[in-house]
Biopython code that builds the backbone (N, CA, C, O; Angstrom):
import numpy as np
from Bio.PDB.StructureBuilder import StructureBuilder

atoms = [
    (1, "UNK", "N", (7.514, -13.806, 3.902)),
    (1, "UNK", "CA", (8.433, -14.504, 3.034)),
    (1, "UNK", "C", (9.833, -14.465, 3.665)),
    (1, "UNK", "O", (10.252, -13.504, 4.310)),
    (2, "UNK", "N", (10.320, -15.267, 3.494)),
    (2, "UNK", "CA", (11.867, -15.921, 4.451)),
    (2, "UNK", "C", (12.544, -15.259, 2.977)),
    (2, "UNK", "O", (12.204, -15.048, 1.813)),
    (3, "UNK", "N", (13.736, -15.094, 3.882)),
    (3, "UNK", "CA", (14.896, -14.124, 3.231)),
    (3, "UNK", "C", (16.323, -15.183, 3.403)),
    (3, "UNK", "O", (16.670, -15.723, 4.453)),
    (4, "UNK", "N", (16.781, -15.256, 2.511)),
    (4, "UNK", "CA", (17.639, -16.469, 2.534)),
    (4, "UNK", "C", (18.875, -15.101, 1.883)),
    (4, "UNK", "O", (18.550, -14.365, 0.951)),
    (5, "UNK", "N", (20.488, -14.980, 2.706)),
    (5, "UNK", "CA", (20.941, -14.334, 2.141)),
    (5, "UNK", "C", (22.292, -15.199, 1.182)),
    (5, "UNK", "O", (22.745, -16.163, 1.799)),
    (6, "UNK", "N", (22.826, -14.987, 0.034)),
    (6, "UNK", "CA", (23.849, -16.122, -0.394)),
    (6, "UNK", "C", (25.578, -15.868, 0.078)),
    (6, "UNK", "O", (26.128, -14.835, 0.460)),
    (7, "UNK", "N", (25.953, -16.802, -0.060)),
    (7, "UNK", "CA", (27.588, -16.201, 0.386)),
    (7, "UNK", "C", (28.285, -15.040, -0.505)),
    (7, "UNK", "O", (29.171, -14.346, -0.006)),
    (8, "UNK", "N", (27.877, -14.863, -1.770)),
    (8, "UNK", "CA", (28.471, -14.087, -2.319)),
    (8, "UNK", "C", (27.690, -12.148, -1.780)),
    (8, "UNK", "O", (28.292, -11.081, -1.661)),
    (9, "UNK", "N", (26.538, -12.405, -1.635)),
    (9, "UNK", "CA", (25.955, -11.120, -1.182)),
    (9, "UNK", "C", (26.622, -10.931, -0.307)),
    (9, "UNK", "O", (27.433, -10.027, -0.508)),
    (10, "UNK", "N", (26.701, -11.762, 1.405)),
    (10, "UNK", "CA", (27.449, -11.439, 2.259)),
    (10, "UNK", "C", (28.795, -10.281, 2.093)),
    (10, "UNK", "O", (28.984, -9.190, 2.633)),
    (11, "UNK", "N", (29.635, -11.105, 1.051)),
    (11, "UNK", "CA", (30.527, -10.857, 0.544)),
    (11, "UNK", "C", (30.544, -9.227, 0.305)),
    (11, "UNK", "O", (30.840, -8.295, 1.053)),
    (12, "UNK", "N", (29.975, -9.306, -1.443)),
    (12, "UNK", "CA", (29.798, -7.794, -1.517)),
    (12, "UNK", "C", (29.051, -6.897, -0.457)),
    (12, "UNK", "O", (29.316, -5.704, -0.606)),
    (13, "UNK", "N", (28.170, -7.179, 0.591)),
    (13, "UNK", "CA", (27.605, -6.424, 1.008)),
    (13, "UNK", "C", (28.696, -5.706, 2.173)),
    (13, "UNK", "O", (28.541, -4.574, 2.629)),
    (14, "UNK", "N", (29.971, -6.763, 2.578)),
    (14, "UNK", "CA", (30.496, -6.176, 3.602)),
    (14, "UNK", "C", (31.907, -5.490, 2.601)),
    (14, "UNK", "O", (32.687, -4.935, 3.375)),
    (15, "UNK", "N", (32.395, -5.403, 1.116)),
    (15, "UNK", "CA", (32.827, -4.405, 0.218)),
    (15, "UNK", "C", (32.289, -3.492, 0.397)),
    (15, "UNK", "O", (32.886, -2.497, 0.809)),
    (16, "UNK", "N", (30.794, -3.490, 0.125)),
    (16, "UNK", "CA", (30.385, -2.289, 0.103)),
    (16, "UNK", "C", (29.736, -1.416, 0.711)),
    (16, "UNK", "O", (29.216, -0.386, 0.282)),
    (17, "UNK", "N", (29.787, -2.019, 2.142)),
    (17, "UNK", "CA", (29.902, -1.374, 3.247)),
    (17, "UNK", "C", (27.712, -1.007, 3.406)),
    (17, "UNK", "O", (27.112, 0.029, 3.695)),
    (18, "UNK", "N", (27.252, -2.252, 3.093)),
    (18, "UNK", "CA", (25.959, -2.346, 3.028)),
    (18, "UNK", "C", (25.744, -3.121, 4.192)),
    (18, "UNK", "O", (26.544, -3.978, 4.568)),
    (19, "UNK", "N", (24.114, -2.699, 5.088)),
    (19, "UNK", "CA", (23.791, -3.660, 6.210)),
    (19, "UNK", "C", (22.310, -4.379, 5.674)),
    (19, "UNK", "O", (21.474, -3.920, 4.895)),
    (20, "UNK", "N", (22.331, -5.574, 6.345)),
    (20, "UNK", "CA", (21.359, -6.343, 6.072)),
    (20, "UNK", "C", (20.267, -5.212, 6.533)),
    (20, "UNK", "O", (19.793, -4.842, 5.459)),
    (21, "UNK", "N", (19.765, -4.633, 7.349)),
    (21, "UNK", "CA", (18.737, -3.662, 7.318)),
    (21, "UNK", "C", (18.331, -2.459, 6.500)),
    (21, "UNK", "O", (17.174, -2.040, 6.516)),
    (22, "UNK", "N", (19.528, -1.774, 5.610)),
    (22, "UNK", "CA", (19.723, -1.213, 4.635)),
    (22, "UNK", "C", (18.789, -2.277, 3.508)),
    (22, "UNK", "O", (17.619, -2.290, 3.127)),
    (23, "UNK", "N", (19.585, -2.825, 3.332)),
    (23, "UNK", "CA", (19.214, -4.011, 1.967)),
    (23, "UNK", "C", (17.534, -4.174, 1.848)),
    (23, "UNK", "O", (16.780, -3.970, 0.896)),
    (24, "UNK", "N", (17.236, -4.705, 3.451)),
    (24, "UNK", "CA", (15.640, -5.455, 3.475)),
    (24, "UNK", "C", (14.703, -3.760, 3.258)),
    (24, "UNK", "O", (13.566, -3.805, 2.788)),
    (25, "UNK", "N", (15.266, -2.519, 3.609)),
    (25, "UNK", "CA", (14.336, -1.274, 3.195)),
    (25, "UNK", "C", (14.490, -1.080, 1.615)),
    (25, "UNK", "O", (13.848, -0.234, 0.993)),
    (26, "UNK", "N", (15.449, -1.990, 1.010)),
    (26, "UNK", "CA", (15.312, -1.683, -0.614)),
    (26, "UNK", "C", (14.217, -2.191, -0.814)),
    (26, "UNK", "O", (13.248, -1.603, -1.293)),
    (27, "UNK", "N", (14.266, -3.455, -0.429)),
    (27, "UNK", "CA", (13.204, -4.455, -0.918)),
    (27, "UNK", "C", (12.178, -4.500, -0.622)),
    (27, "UNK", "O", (11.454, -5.320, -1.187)),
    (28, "UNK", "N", (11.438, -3.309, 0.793)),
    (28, "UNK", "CA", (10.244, -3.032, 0.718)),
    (28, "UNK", "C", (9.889, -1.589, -0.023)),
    (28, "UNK", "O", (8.757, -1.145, -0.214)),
    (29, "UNK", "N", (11.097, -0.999, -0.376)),
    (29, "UNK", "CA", (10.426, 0.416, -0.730)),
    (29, "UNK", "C", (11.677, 0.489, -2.045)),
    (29, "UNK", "O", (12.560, 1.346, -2.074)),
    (30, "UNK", "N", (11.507, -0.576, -3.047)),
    (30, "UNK", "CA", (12.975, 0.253, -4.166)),
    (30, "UNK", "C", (11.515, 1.474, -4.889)),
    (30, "UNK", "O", (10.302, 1.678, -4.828)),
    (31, "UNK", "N", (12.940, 2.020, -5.602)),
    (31, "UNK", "CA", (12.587, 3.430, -6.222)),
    (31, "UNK", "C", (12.596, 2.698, -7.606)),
    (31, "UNK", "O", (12.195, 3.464, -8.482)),
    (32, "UNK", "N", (12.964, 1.312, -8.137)),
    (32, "UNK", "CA", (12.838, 0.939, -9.225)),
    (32, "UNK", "C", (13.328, -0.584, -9.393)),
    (32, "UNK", "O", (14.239, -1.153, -8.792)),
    (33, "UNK", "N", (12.441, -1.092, -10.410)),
    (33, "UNK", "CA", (12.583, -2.168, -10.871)),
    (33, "UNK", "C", (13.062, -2.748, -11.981)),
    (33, "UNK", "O", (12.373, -2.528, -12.977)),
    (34, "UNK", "N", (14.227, -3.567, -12.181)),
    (34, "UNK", "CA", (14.455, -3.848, -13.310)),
    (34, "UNK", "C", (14.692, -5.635, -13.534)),
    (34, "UNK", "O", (14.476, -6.524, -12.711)),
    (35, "UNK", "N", (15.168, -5.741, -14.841)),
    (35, "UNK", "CA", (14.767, -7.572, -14.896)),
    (35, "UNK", "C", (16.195, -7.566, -14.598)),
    (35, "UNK", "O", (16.913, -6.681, -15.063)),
    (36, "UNK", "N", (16.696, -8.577, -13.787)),
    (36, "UNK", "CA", (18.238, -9.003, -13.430)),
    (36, "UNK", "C", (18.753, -9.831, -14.820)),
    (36, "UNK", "O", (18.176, -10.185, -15.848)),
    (37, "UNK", "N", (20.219, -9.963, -14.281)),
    (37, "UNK", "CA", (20.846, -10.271, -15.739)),
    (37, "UNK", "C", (20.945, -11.648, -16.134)),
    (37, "UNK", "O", (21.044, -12.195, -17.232)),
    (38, "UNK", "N", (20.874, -12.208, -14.538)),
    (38, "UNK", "CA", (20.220, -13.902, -14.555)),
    (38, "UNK", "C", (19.000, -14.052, -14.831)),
    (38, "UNK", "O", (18.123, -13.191, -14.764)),
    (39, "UNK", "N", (18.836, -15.795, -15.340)),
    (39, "UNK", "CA", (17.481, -15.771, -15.508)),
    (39, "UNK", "C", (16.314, -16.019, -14.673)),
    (39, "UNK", "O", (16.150, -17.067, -14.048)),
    (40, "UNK", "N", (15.466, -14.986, -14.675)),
    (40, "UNK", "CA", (13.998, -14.915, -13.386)),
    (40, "UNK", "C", (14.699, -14.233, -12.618)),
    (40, "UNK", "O", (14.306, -14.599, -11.511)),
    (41, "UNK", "N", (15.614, -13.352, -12.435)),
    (41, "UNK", "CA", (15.925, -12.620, -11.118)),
    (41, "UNK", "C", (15.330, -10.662, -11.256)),
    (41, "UNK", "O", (14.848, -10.198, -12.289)),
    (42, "UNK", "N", (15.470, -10.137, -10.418)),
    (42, "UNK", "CA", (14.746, -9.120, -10.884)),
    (42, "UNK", "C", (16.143, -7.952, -9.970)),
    (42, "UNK", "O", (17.095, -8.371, -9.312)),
    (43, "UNK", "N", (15.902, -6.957, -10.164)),
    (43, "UNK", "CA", (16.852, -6.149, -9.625)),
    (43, "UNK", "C", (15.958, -5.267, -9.349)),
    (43, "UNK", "O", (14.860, -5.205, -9.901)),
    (44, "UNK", "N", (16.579, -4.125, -8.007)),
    (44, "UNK", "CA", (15.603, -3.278, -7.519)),
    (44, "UNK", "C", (16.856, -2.339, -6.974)),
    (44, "UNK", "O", (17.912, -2.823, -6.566)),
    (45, "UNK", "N", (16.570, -0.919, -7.032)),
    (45, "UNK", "CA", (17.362, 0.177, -6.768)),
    (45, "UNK", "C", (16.923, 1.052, -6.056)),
    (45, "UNK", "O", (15.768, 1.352, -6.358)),
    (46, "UNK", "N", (17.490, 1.803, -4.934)),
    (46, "UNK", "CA", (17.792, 2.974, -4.686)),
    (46, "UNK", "C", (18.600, 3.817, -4.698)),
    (46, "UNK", "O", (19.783, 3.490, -4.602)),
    (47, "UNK", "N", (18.221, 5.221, -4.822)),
    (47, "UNK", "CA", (19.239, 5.893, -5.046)),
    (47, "UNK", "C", (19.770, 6.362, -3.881)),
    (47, "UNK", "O", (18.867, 6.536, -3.063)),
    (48, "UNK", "N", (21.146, 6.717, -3.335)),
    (48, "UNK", "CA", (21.706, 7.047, -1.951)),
    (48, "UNK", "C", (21.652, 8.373, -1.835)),
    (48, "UNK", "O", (22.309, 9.072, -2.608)),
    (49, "UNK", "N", (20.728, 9.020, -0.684)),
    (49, "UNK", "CA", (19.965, 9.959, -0.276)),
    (49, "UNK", "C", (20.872, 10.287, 1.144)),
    (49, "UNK", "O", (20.164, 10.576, 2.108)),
    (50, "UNK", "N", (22.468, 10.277, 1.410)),
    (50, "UNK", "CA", (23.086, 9.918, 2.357)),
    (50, "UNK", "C", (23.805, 11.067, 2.050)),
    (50, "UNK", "O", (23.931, 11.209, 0.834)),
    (51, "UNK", "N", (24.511, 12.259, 2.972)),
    (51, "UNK", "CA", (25.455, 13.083, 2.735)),
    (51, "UNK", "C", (26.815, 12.892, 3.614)),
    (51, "UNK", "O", (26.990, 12.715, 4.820)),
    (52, "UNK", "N", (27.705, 13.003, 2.503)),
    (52, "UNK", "CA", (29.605, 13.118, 3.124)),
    (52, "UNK", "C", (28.958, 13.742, 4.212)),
    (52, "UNK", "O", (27.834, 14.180, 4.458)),
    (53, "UNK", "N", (30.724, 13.568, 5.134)),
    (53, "UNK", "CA", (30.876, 14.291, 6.235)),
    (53, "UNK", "C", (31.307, 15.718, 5.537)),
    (53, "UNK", "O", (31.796, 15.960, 4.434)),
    (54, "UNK", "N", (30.829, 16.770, 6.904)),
    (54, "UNK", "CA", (30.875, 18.257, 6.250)),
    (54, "UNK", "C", (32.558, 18.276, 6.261)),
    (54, "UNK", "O", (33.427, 17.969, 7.077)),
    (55, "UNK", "N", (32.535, 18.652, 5.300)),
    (55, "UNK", "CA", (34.448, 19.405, 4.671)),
    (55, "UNK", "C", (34.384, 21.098, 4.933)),
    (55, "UNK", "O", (33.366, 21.789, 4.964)),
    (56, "UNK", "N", (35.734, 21.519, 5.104)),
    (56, "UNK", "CA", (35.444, 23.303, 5.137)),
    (56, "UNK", "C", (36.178, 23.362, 3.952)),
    (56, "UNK", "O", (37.258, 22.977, 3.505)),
    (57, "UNK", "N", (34.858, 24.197, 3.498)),
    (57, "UNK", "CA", (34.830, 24.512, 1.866)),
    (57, "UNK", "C", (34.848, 26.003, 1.848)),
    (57, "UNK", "O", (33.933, 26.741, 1.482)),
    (58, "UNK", "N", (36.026, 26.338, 2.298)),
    (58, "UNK", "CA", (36.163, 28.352, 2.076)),
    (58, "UNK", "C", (35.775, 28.687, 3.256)),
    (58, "UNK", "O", (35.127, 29.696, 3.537)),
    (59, "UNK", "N", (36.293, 27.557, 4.255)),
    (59, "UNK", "CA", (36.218, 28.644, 5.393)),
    (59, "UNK", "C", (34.648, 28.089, 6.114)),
    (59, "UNK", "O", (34.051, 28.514, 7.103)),
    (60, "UNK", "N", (34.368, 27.181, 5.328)),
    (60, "UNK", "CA", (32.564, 27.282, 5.396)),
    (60, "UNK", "C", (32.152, 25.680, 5.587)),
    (60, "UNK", "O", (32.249, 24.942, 4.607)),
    (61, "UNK", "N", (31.769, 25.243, 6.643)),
    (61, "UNK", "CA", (31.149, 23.872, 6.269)),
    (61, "UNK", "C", (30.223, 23.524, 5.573)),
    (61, "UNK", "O", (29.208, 24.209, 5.452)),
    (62, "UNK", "N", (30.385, 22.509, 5.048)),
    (62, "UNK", "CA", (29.507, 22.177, 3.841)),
    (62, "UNK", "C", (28.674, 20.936, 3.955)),
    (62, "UNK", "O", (29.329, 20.374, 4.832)),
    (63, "UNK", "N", (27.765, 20.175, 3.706)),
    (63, "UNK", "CA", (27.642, 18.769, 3.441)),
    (63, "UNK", "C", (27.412, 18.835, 1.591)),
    (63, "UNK", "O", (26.795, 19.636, 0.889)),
    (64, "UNK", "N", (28.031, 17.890, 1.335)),
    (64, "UNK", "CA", (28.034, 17.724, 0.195)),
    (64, "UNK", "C", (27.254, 16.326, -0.544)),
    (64, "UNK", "O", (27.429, 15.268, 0.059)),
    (65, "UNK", "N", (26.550, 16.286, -1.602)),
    (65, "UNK", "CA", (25.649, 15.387, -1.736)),
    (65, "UNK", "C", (26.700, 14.568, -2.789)),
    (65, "UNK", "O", (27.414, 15.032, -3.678)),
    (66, "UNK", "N", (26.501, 13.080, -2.312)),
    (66, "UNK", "CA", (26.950, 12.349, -2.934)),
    (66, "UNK", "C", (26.224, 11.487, -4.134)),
    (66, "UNK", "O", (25.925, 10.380, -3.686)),
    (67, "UNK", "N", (25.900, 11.613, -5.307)),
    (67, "UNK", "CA", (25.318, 11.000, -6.328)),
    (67, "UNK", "C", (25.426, 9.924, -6.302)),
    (67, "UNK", "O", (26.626, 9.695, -6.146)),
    (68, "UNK", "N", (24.638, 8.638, -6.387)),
    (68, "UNK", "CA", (24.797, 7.243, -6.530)),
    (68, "UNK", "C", (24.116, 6.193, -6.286)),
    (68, "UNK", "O", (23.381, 6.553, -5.367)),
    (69, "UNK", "N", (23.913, 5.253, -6.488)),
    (69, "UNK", "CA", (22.580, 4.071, -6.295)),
    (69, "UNK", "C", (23.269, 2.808, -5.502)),
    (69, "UNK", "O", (24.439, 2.488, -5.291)),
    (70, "UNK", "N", (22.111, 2.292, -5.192)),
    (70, "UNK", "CA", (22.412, 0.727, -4.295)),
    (70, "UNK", "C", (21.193, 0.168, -4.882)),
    (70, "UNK", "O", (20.041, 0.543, -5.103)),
    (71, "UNK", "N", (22.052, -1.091, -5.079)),
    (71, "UNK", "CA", (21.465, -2.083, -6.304)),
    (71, "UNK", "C", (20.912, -3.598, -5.201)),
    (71, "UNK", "O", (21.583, -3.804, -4.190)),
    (72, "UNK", "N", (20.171, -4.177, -5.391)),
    (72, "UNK", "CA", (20.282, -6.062, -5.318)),
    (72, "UNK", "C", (19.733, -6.604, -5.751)),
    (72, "UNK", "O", (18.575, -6.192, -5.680)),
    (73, "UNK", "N", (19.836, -7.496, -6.298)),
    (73, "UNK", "CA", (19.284, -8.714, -7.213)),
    (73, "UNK", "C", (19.321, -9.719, -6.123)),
    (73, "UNK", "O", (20.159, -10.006, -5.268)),
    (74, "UNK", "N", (17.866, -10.264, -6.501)),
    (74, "UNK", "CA", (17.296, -11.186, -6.037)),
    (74, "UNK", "C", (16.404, -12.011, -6.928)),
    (74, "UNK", "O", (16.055, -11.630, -8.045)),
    (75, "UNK", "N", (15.895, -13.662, -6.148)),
    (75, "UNK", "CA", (15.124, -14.394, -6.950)),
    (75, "UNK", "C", (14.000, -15.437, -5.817)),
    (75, "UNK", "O", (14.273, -16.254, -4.938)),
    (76, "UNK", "N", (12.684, -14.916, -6.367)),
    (76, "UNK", "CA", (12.097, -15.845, -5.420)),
    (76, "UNK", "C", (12.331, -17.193, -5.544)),
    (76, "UNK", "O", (12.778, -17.323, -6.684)),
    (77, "UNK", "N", (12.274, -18.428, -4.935)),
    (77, "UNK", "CA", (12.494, -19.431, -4.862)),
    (77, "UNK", "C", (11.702, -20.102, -3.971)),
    (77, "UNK", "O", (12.054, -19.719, -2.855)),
    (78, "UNK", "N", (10.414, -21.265, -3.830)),
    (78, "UNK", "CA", (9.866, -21.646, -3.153)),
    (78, "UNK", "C", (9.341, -21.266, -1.980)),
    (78, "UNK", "O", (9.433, -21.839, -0.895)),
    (79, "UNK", "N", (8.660, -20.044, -2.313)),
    (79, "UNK", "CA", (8.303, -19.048, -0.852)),
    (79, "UNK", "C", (9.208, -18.777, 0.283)),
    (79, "UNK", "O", (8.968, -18.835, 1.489)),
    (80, "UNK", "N", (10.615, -18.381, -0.522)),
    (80, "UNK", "CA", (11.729, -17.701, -0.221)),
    (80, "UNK", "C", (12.353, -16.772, -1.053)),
    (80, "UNK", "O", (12.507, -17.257, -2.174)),
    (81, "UNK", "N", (12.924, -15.221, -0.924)),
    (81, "UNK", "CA", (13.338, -14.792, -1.413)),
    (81, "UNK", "C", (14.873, -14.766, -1.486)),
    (81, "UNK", "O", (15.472, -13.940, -0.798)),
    (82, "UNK", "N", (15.441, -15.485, -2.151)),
    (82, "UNK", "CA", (17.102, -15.611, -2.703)),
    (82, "UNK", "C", (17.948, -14.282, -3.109)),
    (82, "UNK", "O", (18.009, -13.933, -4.288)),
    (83, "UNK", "N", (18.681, -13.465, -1.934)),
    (83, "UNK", "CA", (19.305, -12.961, -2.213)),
    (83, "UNK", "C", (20.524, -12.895, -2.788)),
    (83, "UNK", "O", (21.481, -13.069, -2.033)),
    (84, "UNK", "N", (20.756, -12.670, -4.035)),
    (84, "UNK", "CA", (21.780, -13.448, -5.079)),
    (84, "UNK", "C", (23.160, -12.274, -4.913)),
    (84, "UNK", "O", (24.325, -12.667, -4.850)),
    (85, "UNK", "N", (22.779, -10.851, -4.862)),
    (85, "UNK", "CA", (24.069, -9.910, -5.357)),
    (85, "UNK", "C", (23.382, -8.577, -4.611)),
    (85, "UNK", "O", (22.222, -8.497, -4.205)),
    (86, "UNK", "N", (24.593, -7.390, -4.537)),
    (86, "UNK", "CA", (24.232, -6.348, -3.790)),
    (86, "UNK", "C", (25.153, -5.126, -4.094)),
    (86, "UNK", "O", (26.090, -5.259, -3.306)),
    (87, "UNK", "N", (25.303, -4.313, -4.632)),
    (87, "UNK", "CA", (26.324, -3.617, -4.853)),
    (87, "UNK", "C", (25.892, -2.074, -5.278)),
    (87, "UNK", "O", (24.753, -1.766, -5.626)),
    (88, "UNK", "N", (27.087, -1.104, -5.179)),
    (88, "UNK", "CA", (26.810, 0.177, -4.927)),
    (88, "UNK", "C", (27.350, 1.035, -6.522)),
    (88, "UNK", "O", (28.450, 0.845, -7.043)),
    (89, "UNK", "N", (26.217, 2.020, -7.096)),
    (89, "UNK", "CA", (26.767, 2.441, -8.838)),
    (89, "UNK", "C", (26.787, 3.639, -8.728)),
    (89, "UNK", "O", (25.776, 4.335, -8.635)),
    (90, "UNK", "N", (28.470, 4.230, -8.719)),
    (90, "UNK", "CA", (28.706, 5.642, -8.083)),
    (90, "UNK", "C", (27.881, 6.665, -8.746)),
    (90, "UNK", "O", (27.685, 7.779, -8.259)),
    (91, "UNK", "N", (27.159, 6.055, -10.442)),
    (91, "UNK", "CA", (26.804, 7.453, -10.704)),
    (91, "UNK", "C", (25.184, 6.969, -10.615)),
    (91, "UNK", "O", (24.713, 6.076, -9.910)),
    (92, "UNK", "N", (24.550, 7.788, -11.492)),
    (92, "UNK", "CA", (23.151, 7.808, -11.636)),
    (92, "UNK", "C", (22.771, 7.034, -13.259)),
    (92, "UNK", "O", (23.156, 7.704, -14.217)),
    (93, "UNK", "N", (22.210, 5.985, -13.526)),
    (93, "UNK", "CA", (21.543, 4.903, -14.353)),
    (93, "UNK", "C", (20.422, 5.466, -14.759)),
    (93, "UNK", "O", (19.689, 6.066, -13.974)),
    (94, "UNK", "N", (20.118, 5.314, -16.243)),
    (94, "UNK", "CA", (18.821, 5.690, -16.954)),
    (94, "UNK", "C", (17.808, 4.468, -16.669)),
    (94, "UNK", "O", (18.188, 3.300, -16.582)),
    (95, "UNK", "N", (16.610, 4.844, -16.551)),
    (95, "UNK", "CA", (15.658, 3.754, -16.411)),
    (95, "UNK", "C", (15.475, 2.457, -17.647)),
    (95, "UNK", "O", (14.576, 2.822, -18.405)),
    (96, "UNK", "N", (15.874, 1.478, -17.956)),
    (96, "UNK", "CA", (15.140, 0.649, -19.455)),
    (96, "UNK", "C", (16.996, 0.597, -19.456)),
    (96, "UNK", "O", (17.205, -0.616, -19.495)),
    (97, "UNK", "N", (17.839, 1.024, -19.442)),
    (97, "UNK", "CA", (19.039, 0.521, -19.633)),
    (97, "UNK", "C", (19.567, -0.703, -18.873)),
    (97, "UNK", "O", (19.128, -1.202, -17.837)),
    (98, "UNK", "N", (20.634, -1.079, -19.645)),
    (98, "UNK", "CA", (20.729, -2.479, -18.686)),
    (98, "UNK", "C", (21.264, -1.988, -17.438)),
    (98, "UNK", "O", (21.525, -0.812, -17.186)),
    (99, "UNK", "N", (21.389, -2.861, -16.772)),
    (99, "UNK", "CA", (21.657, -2.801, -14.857)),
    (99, "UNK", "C", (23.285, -2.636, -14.928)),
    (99, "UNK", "O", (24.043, -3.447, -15.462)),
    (100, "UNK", "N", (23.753, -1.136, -14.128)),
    (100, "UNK", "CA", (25.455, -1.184, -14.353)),
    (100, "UNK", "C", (25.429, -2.002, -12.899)),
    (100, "UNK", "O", (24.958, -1.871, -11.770)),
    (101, "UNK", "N", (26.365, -3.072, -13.784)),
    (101, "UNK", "CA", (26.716, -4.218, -12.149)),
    (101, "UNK", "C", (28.417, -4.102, -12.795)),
    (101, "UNK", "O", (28.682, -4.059, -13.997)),
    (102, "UNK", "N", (29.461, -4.066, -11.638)),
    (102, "UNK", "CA", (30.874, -4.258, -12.218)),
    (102, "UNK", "C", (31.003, -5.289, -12.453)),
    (102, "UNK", "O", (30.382, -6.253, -12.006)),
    (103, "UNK", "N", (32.022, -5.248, -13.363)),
    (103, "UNK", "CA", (32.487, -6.818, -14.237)),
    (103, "UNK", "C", (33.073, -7.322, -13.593)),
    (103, "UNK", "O", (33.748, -8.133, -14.226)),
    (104, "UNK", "N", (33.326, -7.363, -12.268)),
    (104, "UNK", "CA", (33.622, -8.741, -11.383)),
    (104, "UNK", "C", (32.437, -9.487, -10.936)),
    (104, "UNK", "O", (32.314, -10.705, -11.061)),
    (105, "UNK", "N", (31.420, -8.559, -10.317)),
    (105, "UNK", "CA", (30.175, -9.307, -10.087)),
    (105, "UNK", "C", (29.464, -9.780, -11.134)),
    (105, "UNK", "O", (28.708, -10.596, -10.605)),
    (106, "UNK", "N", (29.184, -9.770, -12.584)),
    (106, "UNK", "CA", (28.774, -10.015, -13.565)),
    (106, "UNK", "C", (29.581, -11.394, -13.883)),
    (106, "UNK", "O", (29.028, -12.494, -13.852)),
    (107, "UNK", "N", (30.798, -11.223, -14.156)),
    (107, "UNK", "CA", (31.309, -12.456, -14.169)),
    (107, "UNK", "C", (31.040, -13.767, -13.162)),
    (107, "UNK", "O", (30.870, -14.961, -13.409)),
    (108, "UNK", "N", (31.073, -13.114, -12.101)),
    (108, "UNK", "CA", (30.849, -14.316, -10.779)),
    (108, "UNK", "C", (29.642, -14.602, -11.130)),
    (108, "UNK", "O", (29.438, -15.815, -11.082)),
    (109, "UNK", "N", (28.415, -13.752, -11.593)),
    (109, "UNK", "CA", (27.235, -14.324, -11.633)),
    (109, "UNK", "C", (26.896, -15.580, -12.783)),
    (109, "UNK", "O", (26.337, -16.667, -12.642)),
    (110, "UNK", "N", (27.419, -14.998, -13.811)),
    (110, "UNK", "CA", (27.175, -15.791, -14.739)),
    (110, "UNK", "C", (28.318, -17.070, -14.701)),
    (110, "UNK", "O", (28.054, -18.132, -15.266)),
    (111, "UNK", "N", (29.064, -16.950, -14.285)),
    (111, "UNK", "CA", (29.846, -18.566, -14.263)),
    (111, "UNK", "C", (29.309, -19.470, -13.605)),
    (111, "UNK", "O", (29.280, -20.648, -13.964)),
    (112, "UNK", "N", (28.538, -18.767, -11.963)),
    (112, "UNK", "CA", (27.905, -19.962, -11.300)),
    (112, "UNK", "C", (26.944, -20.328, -11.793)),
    (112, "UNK", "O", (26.663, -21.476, -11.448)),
    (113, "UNK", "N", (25.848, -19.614, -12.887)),
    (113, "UNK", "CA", (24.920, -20.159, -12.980)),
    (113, "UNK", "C", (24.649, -20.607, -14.416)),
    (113, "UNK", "O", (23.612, -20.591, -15.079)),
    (114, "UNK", "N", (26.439, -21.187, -14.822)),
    (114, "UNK", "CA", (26.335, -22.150, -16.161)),
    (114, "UNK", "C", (26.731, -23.321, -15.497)),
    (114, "UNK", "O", (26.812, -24.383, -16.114)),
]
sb = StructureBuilder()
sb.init_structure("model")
sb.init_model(0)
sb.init_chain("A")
sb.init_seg("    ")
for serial, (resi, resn, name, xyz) in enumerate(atoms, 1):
    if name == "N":
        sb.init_residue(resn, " ", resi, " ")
    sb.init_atom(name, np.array(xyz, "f"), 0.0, 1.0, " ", f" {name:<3s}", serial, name[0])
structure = sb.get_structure()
C-alpha cells in the first residue's frame, strides 16, 4: 500500500521533530488504536521508549525517562494510505478517551475538512 504523505503532516512532523521512518514503524507496529476525530480516519500511537541525554544528578549520571506518546492519523483512500496529522502528547492518555491532539492541529483539521 502507497503512502501518500499531506502538507500539513510534513509540517508537524518537522515541529515535532518526527522522521518519516519513525512514523512508517508506528504504522506497522502502533501499541494502539483509536477512531480519529475526522470522519473514517483512525489514529494509532506509540508510546516514546527514548531516554534524555544523561544530566549529573548528584554528582551521578543519570538517563532519565521521558513519559510521552507519538500520535498519527491517517485515512485509507483508494489503495493508498493518507497521511493526514502527526504529533507528539507529553503525557500518557487513557485508552477509550478521546485522542489528546493540540488545539491548533484540531482546528486545522476540522476547518479543512468542512
Amino acid at each position: 500500500m502507497n503512502i501518500h504523505w499531506t502538507g500539513h503532516a510534513k509540517i508537524k512532523m518537522r515541529q515535532y521533530g518526527l522522521s518519516k521512518s519513525r512514523l512508517t514503524q508506528l504504522l506497522r507496529k502502533p501499541e494502539r488504536m483509536e477512531e480519529g476525530i475526522a470522519p473514517q480516519t483512525v489514529a494509532v500511537m506509540q508510546t516514546r521508549k527514548i531516554y534524555s541525554t544523561p544530566r549529573k544528578v548528584f554528582a551521578v549520571q543519570k538517563k532519565i525517562k521521558i513519559p510521552g506518546e507519538i500520535w498519527l492519523m491517517y485515512k485509507d483512500v483508494k489503495g493508498e494510505r493518507r497521511i493526514i496529522s502527526a504529533w507528539r502528547y507529553p503525557g500518557i492518555s487513557k485508552p477509550g478517551d478521546s485522542i489528546p491532539i493540540p488545539e491548533d492541529i484540531r482546528n486545522e483539521i476540522l476547518n479543512t475538512k468542512s
